[in-house]
C-alpha positions in Angstrom: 98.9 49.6 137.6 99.9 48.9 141.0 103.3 48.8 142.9 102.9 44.8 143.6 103.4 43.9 140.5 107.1 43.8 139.4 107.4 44.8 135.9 105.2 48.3 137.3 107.3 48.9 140.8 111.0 49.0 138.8 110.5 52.4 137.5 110.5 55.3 138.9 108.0 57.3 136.6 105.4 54.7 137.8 106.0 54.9 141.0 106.0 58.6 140.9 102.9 59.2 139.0 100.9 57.3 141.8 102.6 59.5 144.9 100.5 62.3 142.5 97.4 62.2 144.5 98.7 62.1 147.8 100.9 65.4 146.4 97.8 67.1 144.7 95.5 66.8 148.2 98.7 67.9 150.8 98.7 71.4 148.3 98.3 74.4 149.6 97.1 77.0 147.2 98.1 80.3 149.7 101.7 78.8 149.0 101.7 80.6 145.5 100.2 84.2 146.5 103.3 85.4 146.8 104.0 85.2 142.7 100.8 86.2 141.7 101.6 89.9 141.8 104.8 89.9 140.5 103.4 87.5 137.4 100.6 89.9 136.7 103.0 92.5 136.5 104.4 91.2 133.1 103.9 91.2 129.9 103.1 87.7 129.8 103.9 84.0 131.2 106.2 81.4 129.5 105.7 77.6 130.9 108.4 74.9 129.6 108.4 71.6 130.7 107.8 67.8 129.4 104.7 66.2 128.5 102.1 66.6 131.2 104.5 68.7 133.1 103.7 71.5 130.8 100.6 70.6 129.1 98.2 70.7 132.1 99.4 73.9 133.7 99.7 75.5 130.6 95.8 74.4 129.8 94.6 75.5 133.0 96.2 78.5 132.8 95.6 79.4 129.5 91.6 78.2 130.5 91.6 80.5 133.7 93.1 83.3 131.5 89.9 82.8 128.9 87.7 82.9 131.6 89.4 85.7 132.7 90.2 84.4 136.1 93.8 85.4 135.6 94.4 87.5 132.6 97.5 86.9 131.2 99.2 85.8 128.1 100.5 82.3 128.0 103.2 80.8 126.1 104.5 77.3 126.1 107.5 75.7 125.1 
């Protein structure tokens, strides 16, 4: 895929899934500490979302959570 071709640059998911990178490397991890406590603090952690919006944090969650990284109980919707 790539944005010079027409029948890719019309939509927005494409064009949207290839900002993803640029996204993913401007992240900033220390942005989040602030939940951790309060997340740790329940009784478990509920994810909802669409497709990959939910499938990969939910996997790396419930992966950190195996490797008890981050030991909570995940549920997804």
């Amino acid at each position: 895929m790539n944005l010079n071709e027409e029948k890719y640059s019309k939509f927005a998911l494409i064009r949207e899934m290839l900002e993803t990178p640029a996204i993913i490397r401007s992240f900033d991890p220390r942005v989040s500490e602030r939940f951790v406590k309060k997340i740790r603090s329940k009784k478990g952690l509920f994810l909802t979302g669409e497709g990959s919006s939910r499938l990969f944090p939910a996997k790396r969650a419930i992966s950190s959570s195996l490797k008890k990284e981050f030991l909570i109980p995940v549920i997804t919707g």
